[in-house]
C-alpha positions in Angstrom: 13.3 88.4 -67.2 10.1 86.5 -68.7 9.3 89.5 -70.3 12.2 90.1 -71.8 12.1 86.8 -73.4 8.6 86.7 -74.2 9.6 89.9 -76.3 12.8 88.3 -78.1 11.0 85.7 -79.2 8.0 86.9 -80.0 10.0 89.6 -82.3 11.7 86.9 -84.0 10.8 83.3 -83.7 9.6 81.0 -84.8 12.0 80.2 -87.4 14.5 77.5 -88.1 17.8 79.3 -87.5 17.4 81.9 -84.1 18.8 85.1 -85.8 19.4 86.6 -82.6 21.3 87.3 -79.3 19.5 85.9 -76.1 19.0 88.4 -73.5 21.4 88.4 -70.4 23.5 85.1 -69.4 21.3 83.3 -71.4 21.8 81.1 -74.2 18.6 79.1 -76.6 18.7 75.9 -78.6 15.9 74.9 -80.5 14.1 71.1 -80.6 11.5 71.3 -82.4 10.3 72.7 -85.9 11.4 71.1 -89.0 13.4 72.5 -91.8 11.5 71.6 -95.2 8.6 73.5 -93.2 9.4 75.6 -90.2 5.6 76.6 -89.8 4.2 72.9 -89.3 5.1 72.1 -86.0 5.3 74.1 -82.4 9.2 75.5 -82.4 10.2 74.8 -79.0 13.3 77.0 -77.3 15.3 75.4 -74.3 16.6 78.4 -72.3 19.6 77.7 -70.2 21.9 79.6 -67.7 25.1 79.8 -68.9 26.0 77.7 -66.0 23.5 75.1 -65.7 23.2 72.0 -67.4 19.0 71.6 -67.2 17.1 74.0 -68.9 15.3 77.0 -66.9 12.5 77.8 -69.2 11.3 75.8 -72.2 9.5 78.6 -74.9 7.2 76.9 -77.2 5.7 79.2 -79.6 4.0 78.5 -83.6 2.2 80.7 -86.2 0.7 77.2 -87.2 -3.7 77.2 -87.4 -3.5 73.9 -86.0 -0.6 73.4 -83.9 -1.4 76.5 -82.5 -4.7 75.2 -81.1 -2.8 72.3 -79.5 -0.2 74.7 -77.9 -3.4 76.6 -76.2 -5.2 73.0 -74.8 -1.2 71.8 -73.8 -1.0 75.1 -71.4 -4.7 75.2 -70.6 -4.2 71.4 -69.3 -0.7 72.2 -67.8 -2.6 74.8 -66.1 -5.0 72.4 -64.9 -3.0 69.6 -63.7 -0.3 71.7 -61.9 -2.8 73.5 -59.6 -4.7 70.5 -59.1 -1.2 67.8 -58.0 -0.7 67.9 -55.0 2.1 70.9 -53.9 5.3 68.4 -53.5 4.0 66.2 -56.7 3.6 69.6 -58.9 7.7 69.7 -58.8 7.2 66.5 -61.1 5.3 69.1 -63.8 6.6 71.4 -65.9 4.8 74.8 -64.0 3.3 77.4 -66.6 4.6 80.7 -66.4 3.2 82.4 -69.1 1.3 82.8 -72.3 0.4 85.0 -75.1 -1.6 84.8 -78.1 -1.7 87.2 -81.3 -3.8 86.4 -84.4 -2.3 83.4 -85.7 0.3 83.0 -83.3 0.1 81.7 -79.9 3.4 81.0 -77.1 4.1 79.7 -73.6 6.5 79.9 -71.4 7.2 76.5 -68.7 9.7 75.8 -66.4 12.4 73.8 -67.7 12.9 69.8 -65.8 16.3 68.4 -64.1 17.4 65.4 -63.9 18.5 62.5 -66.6 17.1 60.6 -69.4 15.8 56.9 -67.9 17.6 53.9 -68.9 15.0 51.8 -71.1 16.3 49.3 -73.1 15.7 46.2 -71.6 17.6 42.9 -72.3 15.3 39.7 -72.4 19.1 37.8 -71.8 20.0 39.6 -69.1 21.1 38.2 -65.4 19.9 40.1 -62.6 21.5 43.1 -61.6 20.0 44.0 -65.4 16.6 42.8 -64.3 16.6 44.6 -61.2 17.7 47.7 -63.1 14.5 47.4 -65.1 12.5 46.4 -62.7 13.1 49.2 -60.5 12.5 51.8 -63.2 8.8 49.9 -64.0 8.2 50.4 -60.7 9.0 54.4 -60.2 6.9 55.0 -63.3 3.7 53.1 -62.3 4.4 54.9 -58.6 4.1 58.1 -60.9 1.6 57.4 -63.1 -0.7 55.7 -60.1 -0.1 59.0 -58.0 -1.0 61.4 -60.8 -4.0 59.5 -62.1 -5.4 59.2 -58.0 -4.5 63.1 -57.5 -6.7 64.0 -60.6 -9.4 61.3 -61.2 -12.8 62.7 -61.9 -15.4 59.9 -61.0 -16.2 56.9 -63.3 -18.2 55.7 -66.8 -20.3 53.0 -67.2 -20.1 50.5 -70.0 -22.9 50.8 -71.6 -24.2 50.3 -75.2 -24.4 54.2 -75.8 -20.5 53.9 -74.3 -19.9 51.1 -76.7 -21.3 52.7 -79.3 -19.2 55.9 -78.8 -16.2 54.8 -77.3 -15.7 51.5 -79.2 -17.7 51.3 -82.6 -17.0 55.3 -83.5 -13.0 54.5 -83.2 -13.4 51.9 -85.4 -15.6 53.2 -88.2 -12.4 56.3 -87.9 -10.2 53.0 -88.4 -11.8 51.8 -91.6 -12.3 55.4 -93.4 -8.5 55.6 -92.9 -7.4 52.5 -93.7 -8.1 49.9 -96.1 -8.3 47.1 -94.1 -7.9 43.0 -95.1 -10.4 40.1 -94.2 -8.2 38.8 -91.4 -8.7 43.1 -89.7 -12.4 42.9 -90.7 -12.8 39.6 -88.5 -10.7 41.0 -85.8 -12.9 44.0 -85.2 -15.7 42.3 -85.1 -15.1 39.4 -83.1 -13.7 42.8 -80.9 -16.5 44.9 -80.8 -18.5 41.7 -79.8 -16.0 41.5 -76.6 -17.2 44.3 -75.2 -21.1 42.5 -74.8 -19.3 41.1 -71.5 -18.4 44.0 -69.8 -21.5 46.1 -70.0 -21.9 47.9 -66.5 -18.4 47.7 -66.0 -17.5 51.2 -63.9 -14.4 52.8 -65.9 -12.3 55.3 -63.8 -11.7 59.0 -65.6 -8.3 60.3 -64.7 -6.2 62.8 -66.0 -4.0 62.0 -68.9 -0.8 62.1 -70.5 -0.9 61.1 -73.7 2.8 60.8 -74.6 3.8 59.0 -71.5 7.4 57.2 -73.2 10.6 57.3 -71.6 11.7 59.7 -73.9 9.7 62.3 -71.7 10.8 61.2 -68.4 13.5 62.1 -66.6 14.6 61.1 -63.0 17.2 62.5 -60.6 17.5 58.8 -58.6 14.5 58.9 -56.5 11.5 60.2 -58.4 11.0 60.9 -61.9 9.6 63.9 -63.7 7.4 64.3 -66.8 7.5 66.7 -69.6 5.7 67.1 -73.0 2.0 67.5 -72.2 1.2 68.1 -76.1 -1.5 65.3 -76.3 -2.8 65.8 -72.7 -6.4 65.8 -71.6 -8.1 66.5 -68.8 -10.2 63.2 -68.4 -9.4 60.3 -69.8 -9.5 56.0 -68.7 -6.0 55.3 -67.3 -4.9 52.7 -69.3 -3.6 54.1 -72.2 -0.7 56.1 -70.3 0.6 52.9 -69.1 0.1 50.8 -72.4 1.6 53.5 -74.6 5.0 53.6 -71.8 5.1 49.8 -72.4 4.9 50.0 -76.0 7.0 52.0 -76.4 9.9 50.3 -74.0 13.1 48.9 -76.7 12.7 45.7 -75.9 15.6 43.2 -77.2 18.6 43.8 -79.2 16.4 45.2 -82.2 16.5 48.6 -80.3 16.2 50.5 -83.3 13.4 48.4 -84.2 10.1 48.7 -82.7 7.4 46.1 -83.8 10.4 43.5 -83.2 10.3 45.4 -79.7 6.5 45.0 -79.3 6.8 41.4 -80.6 9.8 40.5 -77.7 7.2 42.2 -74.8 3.9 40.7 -75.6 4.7 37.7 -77.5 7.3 36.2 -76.0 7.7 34.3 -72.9 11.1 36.0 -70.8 11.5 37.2 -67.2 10.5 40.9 -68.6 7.2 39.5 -70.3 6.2 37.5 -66.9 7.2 41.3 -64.8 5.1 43.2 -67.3 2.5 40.5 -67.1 2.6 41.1 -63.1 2.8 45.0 -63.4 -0.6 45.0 -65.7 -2.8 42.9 -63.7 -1.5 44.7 -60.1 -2.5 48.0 -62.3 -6.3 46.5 -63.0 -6.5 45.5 -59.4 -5.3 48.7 -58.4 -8.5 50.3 -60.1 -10.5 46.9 -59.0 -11.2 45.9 -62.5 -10.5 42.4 -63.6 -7.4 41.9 -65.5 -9.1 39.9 -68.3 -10.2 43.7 -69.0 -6.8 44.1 -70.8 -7.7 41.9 -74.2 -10.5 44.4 -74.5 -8.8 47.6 -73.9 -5.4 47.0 -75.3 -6.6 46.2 -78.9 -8.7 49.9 -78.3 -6.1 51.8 -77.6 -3.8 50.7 -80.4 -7.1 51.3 -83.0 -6.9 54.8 -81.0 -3.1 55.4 -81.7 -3.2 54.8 -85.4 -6.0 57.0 -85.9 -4.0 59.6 -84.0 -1.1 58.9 -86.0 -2.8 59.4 -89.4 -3.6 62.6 -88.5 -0.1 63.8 -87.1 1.5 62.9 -90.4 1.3 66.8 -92.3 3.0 67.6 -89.4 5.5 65.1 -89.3 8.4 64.5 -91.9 8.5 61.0 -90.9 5.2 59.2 -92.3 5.6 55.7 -90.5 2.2 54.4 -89.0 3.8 52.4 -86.6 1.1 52.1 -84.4 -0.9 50.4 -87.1 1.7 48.2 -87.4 1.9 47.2 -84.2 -1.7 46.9 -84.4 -1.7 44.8 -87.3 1.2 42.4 -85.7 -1.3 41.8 -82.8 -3.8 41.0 -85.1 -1.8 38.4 -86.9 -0.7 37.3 -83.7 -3.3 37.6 -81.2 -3.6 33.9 -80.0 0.1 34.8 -79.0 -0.9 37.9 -77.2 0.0 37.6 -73.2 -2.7 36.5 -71.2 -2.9 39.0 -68.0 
């Protein structure tokens, strides 16, 4: 049967409309791609049984130079993670079937995920059986993340200047060449790259890493959760980001269609979901036995990180909007307001 599919598509996709009849008691419906340029991104086919309501195999396949190379490091990775989990936490993966590459093209083949979408947007206003809601989903992703990160952590870094000068002051110099940046961002990174004199010979753990982790890639079936999307995935990483990048992302507020107002109500406002994030970030530091204080060091980082990331995703995006620059630059308008872990 993978064959068989592997060959249908290979024949004929990726395009934008699927100009053909799936094979057996199968029907496709494709995500991804975009329209004005069908090439750009990876085309991603969701394979179902007729009867089933979850997806059996997801196809992800592109004839693009670049998108092609991250198709190959998302199923190398994949590859990597699912034979190094644990065997009751792999059926939290996607497992990889398959893969093929011609000149120019490359595909994969996954298994497809069950369960439904998590319920994220959280209400500052709330009572309790709303708070507990939340609370209990916060939970069930850091019991994921924790897991995965312990099942495939690979020793430790030391802060050192060479670190600093790599990790921290590369980053930024990316940061500047892409953006112009204003007197108030000039003072911020510096007064931010001198931070980091502090925490010299400061052990960082190296864990493996999502790189998407947002709800919109989760899905639960009641008891556990499950992630898919391993596009910007690596195989060592620190551990921090997943989680910042999840909270980030949360639609925080009644501006749910609005996220800096959604970063603004988590980290710079004082509510009952501000005071639980506030918890869930230091008991994440301690968990790694790093001191919380860590956080106005490494937060700051990873948002620098994201909006480089970002300026490079947007020729493959139709939607230019640097938000995590934006949310980057809010902090840095903002940061005497920024919570205090």
């Amino acid at each position: 049967m993978l064959k068989e599919i592997e060959k249908v598509i290979v024949e004929n996709g990726p395009r934008w409309e699927v100009p053909f009849f799936p094979p057996r008691a199968l029907y496709f419906t494709k995500t991804g791609g975009s329209k004005k340029n069908p090439t750009a991104q990876p085309v991603v086919f969701l394979l179902f049984d007729q009867n089933g309501t979850a997806p059996r195999w997801v196809v992800k396949v592109s004839r693009n130079a670049e998108t092609v190379s991250m198709l190959t490091q998302e199923y190398e990775n994949l590859l990597y993670f699912y034979h190094r989990l644990s065997a009751p936490f792999r059926s939290t993966v996607p497992k990889p079937l398959l893969s093929r590459e011609d000149p120019g093209r490359f595909l994969f083949v996954e298994t497809g995920l069950k369960g439904q979408s998590l319920a994220s947007l959280v209400r500052p206003d709330e009572g309790a059986a709303h708070q507990k809601e939340i609370g209990k989903m916060v939970e069930s992703v850091l019991a994921w993340l924790l897991q995965f990160q312990r099942e495939t952590q690979e020793g430790t870094v030391e802060i050192t200047e060479a670190w600093i000068e790599e990790e921290v002051k590369g980053p930024i110099a990316q940061y500047r060449a892409l953006y112009p940046t204003d007197p108030p961002e000039e003072r911020f990174l510096e007064d931010h790259l001198k931070g980091w004199e502090e925490w010299t010979r400061t052990a960082i753990p190296l864990t493996g890493h999502h790189g998407d982790f947002w709800t919109g890639n989760m899905l639960t079936d009641g008891q556990s959760i499950s992630i898919c999307d391993w596009s910007f995935s690596q195989k060592k990483g620190p551990p921090f980001d997943d989680f910042f990048f999840f909270l980030s992302s949360l639609p925080v507020g009644q501006e749910e269609g609005d996220p800096i107002r959604s970063f603004e109500n988590l980290f710079f406002k004082n509510h009952w979901f501000h005071r639980q994030v506030r918890d869930s970030l230091a008991r994440f530091f301690f968990q790694w036995e790093l001191s919380p204080r860590l956080f106005s060091q490494l937060f700051p980082l990873f948002l620098i990180k994201l909006s480089i990331r970002e300026s490079k995703q947007y020729h493959l995006h139709a939607l230019r909007n640097p938000l995590w620059r934006e949310r980057l630059r809010y902090l840095i308008r903002n940061r005497s307001r920024l919570m205090e872990i």
